[in-house]
C-alpha positions in Angstrom: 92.3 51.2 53.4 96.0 50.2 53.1 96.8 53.3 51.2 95.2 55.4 54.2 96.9 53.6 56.6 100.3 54.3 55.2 99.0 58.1 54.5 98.5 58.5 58.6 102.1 56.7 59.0 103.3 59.0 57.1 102.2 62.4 58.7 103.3 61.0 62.0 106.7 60.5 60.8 106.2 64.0 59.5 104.7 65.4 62.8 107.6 63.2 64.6 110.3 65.0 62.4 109.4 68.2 63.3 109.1 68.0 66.9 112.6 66.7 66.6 113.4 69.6 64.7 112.2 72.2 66.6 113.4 71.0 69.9 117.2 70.8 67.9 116.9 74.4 67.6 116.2 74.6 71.3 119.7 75.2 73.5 119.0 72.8 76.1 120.8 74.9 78.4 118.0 77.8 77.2 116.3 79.2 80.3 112.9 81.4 79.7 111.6 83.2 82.9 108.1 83.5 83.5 106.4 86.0 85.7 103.6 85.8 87.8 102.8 88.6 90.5 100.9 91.8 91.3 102.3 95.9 90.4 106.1 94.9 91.9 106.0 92.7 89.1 103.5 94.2 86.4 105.4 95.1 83.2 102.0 96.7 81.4 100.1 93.7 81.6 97.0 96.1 83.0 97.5 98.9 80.3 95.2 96.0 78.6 92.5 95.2 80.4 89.2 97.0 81.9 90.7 98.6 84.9 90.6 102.2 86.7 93.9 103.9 86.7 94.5 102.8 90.7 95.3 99.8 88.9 97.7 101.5 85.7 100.4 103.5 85.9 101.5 104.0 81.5 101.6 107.4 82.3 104.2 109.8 83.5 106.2 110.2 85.5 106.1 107.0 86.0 108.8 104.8 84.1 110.6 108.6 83.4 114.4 107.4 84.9 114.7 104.3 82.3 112.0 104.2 79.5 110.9 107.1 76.9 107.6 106.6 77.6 105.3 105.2 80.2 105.4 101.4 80.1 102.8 100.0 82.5 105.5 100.0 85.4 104.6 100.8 88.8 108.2 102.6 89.0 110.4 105.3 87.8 112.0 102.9 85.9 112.7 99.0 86.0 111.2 96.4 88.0 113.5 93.2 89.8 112.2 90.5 86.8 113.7 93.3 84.7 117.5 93.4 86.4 117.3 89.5 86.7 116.7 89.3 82.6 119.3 91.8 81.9 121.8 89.7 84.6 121.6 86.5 82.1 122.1 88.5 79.6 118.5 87.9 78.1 115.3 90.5 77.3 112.8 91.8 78.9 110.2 89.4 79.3 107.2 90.7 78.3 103.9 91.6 79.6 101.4 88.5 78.3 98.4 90.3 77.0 101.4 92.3 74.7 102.7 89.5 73.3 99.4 87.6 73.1 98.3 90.3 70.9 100.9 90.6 68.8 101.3 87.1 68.1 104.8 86.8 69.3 106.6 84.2 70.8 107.3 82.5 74.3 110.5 81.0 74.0 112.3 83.6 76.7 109.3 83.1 79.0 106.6 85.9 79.7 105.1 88.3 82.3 101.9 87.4 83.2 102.1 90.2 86.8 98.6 92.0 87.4 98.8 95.2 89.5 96.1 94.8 92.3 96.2 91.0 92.5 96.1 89.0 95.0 96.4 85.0 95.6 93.0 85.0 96.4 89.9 85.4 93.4 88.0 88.0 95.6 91.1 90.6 95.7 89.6 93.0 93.4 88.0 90.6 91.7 87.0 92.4 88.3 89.6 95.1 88.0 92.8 92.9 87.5 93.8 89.8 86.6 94.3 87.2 89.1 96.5 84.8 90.4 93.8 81.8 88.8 93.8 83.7 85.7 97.4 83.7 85.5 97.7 80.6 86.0 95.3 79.8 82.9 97.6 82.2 80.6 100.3 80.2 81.5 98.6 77.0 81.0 98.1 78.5 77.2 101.4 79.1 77.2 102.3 75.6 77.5 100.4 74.3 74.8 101.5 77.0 72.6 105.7 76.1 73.6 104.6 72.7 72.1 103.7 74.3 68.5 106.5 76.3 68.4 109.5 74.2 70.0 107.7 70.4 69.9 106.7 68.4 72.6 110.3 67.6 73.5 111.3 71.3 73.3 108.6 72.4 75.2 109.1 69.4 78.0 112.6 70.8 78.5 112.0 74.5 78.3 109.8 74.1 80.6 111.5 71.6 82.8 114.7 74.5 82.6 112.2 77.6 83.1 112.7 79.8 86.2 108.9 80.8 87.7 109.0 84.0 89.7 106.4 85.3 91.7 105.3 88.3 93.9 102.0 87.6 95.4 100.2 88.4 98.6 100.0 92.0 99.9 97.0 92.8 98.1 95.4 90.1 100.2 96.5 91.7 103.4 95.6 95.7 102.4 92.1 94.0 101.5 92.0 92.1 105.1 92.3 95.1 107.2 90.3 97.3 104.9 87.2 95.1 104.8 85.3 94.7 108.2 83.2 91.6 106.2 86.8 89.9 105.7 87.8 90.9 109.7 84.5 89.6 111.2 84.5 86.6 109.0 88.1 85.1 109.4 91.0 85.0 111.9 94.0 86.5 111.0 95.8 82.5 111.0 92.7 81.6 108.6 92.8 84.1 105.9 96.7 83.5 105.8 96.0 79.8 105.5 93.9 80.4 102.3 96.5 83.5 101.1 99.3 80.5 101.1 96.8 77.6 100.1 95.8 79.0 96.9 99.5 79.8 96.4 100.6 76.2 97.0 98.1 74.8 94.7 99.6 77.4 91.6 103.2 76.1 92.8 101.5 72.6 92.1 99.4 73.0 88.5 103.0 74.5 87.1 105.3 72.2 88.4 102.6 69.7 87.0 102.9 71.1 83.6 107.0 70.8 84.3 108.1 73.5 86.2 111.0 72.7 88.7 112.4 75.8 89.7 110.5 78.5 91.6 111.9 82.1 92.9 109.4 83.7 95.7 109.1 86.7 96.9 108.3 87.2 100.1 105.3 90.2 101.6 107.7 93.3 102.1 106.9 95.2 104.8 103.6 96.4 103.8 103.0 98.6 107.4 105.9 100.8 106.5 104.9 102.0 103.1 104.0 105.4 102.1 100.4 105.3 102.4 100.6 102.8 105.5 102.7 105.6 107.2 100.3 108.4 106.0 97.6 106.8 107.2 98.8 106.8 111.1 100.0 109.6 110.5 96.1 110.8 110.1 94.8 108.9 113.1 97.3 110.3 115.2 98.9 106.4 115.9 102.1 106.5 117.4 103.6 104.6 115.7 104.5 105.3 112.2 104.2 101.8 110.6 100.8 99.5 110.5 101.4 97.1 112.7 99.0 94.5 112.1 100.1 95.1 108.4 103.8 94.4 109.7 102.3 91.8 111.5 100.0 89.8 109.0 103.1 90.0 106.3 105.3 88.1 109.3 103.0 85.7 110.0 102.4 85.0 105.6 106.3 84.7 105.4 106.2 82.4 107.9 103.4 79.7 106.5 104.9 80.5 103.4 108.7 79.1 103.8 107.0 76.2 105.6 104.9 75.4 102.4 107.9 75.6 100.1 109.6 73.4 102.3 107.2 71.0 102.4 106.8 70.9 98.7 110.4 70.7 98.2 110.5 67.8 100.2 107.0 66.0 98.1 107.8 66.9 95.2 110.5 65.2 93.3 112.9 67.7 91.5 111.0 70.5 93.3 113.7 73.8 94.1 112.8 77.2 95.4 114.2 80.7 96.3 113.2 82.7 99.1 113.7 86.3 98.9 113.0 87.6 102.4 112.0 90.7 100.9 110.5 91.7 104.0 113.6 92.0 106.4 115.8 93.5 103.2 113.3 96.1 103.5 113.5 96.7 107.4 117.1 96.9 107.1 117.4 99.6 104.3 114.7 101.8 106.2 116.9 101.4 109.5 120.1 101.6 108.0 119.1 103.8 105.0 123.1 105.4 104.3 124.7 101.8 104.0 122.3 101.3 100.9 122.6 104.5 99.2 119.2 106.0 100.4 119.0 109.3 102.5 115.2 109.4 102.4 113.4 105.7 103.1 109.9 106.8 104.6 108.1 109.4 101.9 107.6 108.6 98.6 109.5 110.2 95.6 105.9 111.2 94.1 102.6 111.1 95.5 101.0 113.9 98.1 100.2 114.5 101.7 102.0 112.9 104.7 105.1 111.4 103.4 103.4 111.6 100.1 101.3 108.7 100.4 98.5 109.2 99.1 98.6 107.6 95.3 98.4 111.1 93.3 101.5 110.6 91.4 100.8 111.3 87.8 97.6 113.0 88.9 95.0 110.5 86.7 93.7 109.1 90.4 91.4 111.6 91.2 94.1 113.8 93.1 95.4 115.9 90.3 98.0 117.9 92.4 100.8 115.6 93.6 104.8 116.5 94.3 107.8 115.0 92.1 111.7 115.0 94.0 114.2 116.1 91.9 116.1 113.2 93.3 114.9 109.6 93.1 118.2 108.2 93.0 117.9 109.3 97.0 114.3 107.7 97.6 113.3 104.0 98.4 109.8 104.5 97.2 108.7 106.4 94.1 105.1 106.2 95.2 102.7 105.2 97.7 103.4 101.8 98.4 106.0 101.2 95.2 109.7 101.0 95.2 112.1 102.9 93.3 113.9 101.5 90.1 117.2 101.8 92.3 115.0 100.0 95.3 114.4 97.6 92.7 117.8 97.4 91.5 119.2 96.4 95.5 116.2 93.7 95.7 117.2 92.0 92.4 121.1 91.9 93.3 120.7 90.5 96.6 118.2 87.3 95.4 120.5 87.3 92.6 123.9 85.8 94.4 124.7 84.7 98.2 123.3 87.2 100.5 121.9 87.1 103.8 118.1 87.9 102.2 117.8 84.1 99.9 117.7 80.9 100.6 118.0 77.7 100.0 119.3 78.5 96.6 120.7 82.3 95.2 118.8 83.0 91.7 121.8 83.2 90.2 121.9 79.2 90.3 118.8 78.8 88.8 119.8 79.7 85.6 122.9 77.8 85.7 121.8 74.4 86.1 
């Protein structure tokens, strides 16, 4: 029995040495970024699941400005996590289901982004993977950072970890589309369940030792491509949605006031607010002071400002248009930005600018 005992003290010295080991080899001033999100943020994560291709876009000409091949990217080229890795000077984080099947590592943080999700499970629910099921990856993650870095390593990478996420305007395109979703909730309701189930997210990873969150407000979904397009059709005067325009106001709103609230219950707690919404506004009315001449019709696509999502022709529309000049365009598709668009987004979270508070991005992975 004595001889067992000291065999057990033994291996957790062992075990004890080696966490202190691997969390040595850890820069504590190491900051991993982890991704969470819907096709803004998708890196490729739905190029390996069950999905139709409304929900995939690794094929051309998608990803054609940046990448030899089609990555998964709902752009001509990069997406904002993709300019913020490359400002600290770290890789691409990539796409979870990549790595996870590869076997590779999570020490720079992942992408978990799902085109087509939505905060809520019922934003089609069985074609992508959702903001819940994201949250589970991650929770793997976690346990996995504590085989490869030890609990210590993994308590402080995680502690030092930026958590970005782009969430939301699935729910809202699903709202107006579904007459069961109109007749069942009121518009303050649904948005109360959209920024709930965010909240509770924010809550599980700052539970597991997150501290510092970047969000992403709803853009303005009314004046997209296909929202345009689709007025366009019905003869609507005006060009943009508004109870799209309207519904992502309202969701910005509720949503600042939840991060200020958990800021102020949560000890530790720090966020970023990208108002992605009025950054968007201001380059469609002022398109010239942001390099764009053309800020309502997408790059590629078809029909009325080319929004309807033919680009690449694998969605059932095989003929579709392609400008020979995206550097001009805000959108390359129907509702998607350009990797320039993209660019401008990233740069202005990034440091001060009028578009972020409390704190810039850039401060995130300084502290």
């Amino acid at each position: 029995m004595a001889s067992f005992c000291v065999y057990v003290f033994a291996l957790s010295l062992l075990a004890s040495f080696c966490n202190s080991v691997h969390s040595s080899t850890l820069n504590k001033h190491h900051v991993a970024l982890f991704v969470f999100g819907d096709s803004i943020f998708d890196a490729g994560n739905n190029n390996y699941i069950n999905t139709t291709n409304d929900f995939k876009a690794n094929f051309r000409p998608y990803g054609e400005t940046s990448f030899p091949n089609a990555t998964g990217r709902f752009s001509d080229g990069h997406l904002i996590p993709d300019y913020i890795a490359n400002f600290t000077n770290k890789p691409f984080v990539k796409p979870y289901l990549a790595i996870k099947k590869l076997n590779g590592g999570f020490i720079n943080g992942v992408n978990f982004a799902s085109a087509g999700a939505g905060s809520l499970d019922g934003t089609n629910a069985g074609l992508v993977i959702s903001l819940k099921t994201q949250l589970g990856y991650f929770k793997k993650v976690s346990q996995q950072l504590k085989k490869e870095v030890g609990n210590e390593g993994s308590k402080q990478l995680l502690s030092n970890a930026v958590y970005m996420f782009n969430i939301g305007s699935n729910d809202y395109s699903a709202f107006v589309t579904n007459s069961t979703l109109l007749n069942s909730y009121t518009q303050n309701q649904y948005i109360d369940m959209v920024v709930g189930n965010m909240s509770t997210v924010f809550q599980e990873i700052y539970k597991e030792g997150g501290r510092k969150f970047v969000i992403v407000s709803v853009g303005a979904i009314g004046c997209v491509p296909a929202a345009r397009a689709a007025n366009f059709r019905q003869t609507v005067r005006s060009e943009c949605v508004e109870i799209l325009q309207t519904l992502a106001k309202l969701h910005n709103q509720a949503l600042l006031k939840m991060l200020n609230n958990l800021a102020t219950n949560l000890p530790g707690f720090k966020y970023s607010y990208f108002d992605y919404f009025q950054s968007s506004i201001d380059a469609i009315s002022n398109p010239s002071t942001y390099g764009f001449t053309e800020v309502k019709a997408a790059c590629c696509g078809s029909g009325p400002f080319r929004g309807d999502p033919s680009c690449g022709g694998k969605r059932g529309m095989t003929f579709y248009e392609l400008c020979p000049d995206v550097q001009n365009f805000l959108y390359f598709d129907f509702v998607h930005p350009t990797e320039k668009s993209n660019h401008l987004s990233a740069t202005l979270m990034w440091d001060t600018s009028p578009y972020v508070t409390p704190n810039n991005v850039k401060s995130f992975f300084q502290s």
